[in-house]
C-alpha positions in Angstrom: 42.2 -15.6 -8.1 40.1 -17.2 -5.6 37.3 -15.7 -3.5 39.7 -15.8 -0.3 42.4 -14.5 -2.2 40.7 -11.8 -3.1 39.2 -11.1 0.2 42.0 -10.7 2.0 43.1 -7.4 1.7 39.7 -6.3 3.0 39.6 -8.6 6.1 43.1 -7.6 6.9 42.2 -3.8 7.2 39.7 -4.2 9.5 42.5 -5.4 12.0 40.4 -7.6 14.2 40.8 -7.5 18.0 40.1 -9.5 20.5 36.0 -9.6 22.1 35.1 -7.5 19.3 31.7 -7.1 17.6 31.4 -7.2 13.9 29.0 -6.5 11.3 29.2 -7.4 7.3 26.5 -6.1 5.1 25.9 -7.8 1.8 28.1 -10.9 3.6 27.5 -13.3 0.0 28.8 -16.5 -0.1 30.5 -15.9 3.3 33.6 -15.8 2.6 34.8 -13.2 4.5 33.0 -14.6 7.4 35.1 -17.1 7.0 38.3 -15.0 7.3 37.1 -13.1 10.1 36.2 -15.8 12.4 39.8 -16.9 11.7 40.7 -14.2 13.8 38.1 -13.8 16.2 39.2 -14.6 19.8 36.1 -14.4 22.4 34.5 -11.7 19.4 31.4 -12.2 16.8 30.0 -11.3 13.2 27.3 -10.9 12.7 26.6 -11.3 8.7 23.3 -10.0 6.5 22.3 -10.1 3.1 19.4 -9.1 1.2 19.7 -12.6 -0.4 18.3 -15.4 1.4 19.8 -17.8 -1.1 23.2 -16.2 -0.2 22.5 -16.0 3.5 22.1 -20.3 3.0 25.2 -20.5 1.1 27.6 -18.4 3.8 25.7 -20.6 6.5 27.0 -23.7 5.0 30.3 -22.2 4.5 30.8 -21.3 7.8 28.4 -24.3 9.8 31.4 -24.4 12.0 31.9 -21.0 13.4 27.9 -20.8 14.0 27.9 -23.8 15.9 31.1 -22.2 17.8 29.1 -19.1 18.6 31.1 -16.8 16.5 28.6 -15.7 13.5 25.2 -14.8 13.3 23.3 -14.9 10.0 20.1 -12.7 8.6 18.4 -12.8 5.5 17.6 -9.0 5.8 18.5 -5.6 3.6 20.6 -3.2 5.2 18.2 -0.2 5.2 15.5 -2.9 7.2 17.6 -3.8 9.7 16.8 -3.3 13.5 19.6 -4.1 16.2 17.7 -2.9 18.7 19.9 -1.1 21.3 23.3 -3.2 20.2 26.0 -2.0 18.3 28.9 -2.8 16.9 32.6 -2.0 17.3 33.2 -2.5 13.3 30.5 -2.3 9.9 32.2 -3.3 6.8 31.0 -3.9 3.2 32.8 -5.1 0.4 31.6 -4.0 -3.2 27.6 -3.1 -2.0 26.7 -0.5 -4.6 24.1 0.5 -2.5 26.5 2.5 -0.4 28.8 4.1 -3.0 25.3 5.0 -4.9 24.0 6.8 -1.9 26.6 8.0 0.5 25.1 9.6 2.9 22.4 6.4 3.4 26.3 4.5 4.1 26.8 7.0 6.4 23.7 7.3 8.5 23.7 3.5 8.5 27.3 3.5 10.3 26.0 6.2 12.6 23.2 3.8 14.1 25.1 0.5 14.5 28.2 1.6 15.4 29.6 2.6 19.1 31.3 5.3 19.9 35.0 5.1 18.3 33.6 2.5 16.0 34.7 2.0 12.7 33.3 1.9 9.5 34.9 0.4 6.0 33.2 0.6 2.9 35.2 -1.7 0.6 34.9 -1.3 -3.5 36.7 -2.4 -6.2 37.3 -0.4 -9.6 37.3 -2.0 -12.8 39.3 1.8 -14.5 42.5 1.7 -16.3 44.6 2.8 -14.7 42.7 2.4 -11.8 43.9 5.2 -8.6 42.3 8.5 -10.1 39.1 6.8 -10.9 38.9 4.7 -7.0 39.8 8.3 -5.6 37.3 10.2 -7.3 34.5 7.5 -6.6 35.6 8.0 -2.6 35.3 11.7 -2.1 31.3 11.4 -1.6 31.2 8.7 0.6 34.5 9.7 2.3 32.6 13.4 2.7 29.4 11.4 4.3 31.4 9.9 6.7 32.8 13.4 7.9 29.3 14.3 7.6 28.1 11.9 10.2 30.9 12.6 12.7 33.8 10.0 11.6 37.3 11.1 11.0 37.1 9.6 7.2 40.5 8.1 5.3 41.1 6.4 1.8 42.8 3.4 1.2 44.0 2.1 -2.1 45.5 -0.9 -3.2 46.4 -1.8 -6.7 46.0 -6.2 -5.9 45.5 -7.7 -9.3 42.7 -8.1 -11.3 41.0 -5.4 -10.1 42.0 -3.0 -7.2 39.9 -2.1 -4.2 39.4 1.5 -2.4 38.7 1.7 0.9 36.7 4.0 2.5 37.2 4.1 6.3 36.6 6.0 9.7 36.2 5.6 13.0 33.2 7.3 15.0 34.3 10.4 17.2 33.2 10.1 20.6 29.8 12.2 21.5 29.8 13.5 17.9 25.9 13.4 16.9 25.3 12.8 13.4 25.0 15.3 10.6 23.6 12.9 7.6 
C-alpha cells in the first residue's frame, strides 16, 4: 500500500471547502499536503513538523503547490508554535503520538488555532487484532478533551487494510471558552 493510498481516508474526512484554511501537524513526507492541495480551490495549508529534514522532503514533494500559493511549510513542534492572531478553519494530524499521549495538550492546541466552528481531527491508526475495541478505547480520552475544550467530539473508524485508523473529530462550538 502506498503512502497516498493510505492517506486517503484521512484527507477525505476532512471534506475540504472552498477558501479554506488548513493546518497539518507532524505533516512528514508531505503527502497529505499533497492530497489536500488537490482539493484546494482559492484555500491553504499550512504544514509543520518538528523535523526539519521532513519539512525538506514535503517541500520537494509539493515545490508546485508552494510556488502556487497553496502550502506553507515550518520546521517547528506543535507545542512551539505561534500564529499570531490567525487561525484556522481545520487542524488535523495523522498518527502524532504526541496527541493521543496527552489529550488534553491535543485539545488545548485545537482551542488556540482554530476559529469558531472549526474543526479538529486527530487521525491514528491501531496496530490490535481485531482492531475496533482497541481504536475505541484509545479515543475516549482525547474524544473527552475535545468536549473538554468546547468541541462537539465524534469517533470515526475504519477497518482499510493493513492497519485501520480512528478518528477523533469535532468542530469548535461558537463562543464556547475552553475548559482544558
Amino acid at each position: 500500500m502506498t503512502r497516498e493510498e493510505r492517506l486517503a481516508w484521512p484527507v477525505q474526512q476532512l471534506d475540504v471547502r472552498p477558501g479554506e484554511r488548513l493546518l497539518e501537524v507532524g505533516c512528514g513526507h508531505g503527502v497529505a499536503v499533497s492530497l489536500v492541495c488537490e482539493r484546494l480551490d482559492g484555500g491553504r495549508i499550512t504544514a509543520i513538523d518538528r523535523s526539519r529534514k521532513m519539512i525538506e522532503a514535503a517541500g520537494r514533494r509539493n515545490a508546485e503547490h508552494w510556488t502556487a500559493c497553496r502550502v506553507d511549510f515550518e520546521a517547528v513542534a506543535f507545542e512551539d508554535t505561534d500564529f499570531g492572531d490567525a487561525r484556522f478553519d481545520t487542524v488535523f494530524s495523522v498518527n502524532v503520538n504526541a496527541f493521543w499521549r496527552k489529550p488534553d495538550e491535543a485539545a488545548r492546541f485545537a482551542a488556540d488555532v482554530l476559529d469558531d466552528g472549526g474543526s479538529a481531527f486527530f487521525f491514528g491508526q491501531s496496530m490490535a487484532d481485531p482492531p475496533e475495541p482497541a481504536m475505541r478505547r484509545s479515543a475516549e480520552p482525547l474524544a473527552a478533551a475535545l468536549e473538554g475544550a468546547g468541541f462537539a467530539p465524534e469517533v470515526w473508524t475504519t477497518h482499510s487494510a493493513p492497519h485501520p485508523f480512528v478518528c477523533v473529530a469535532g468542530r469548535r462550538r461558537a463562543g464556547v471558552a475552553s475548559k482544558a
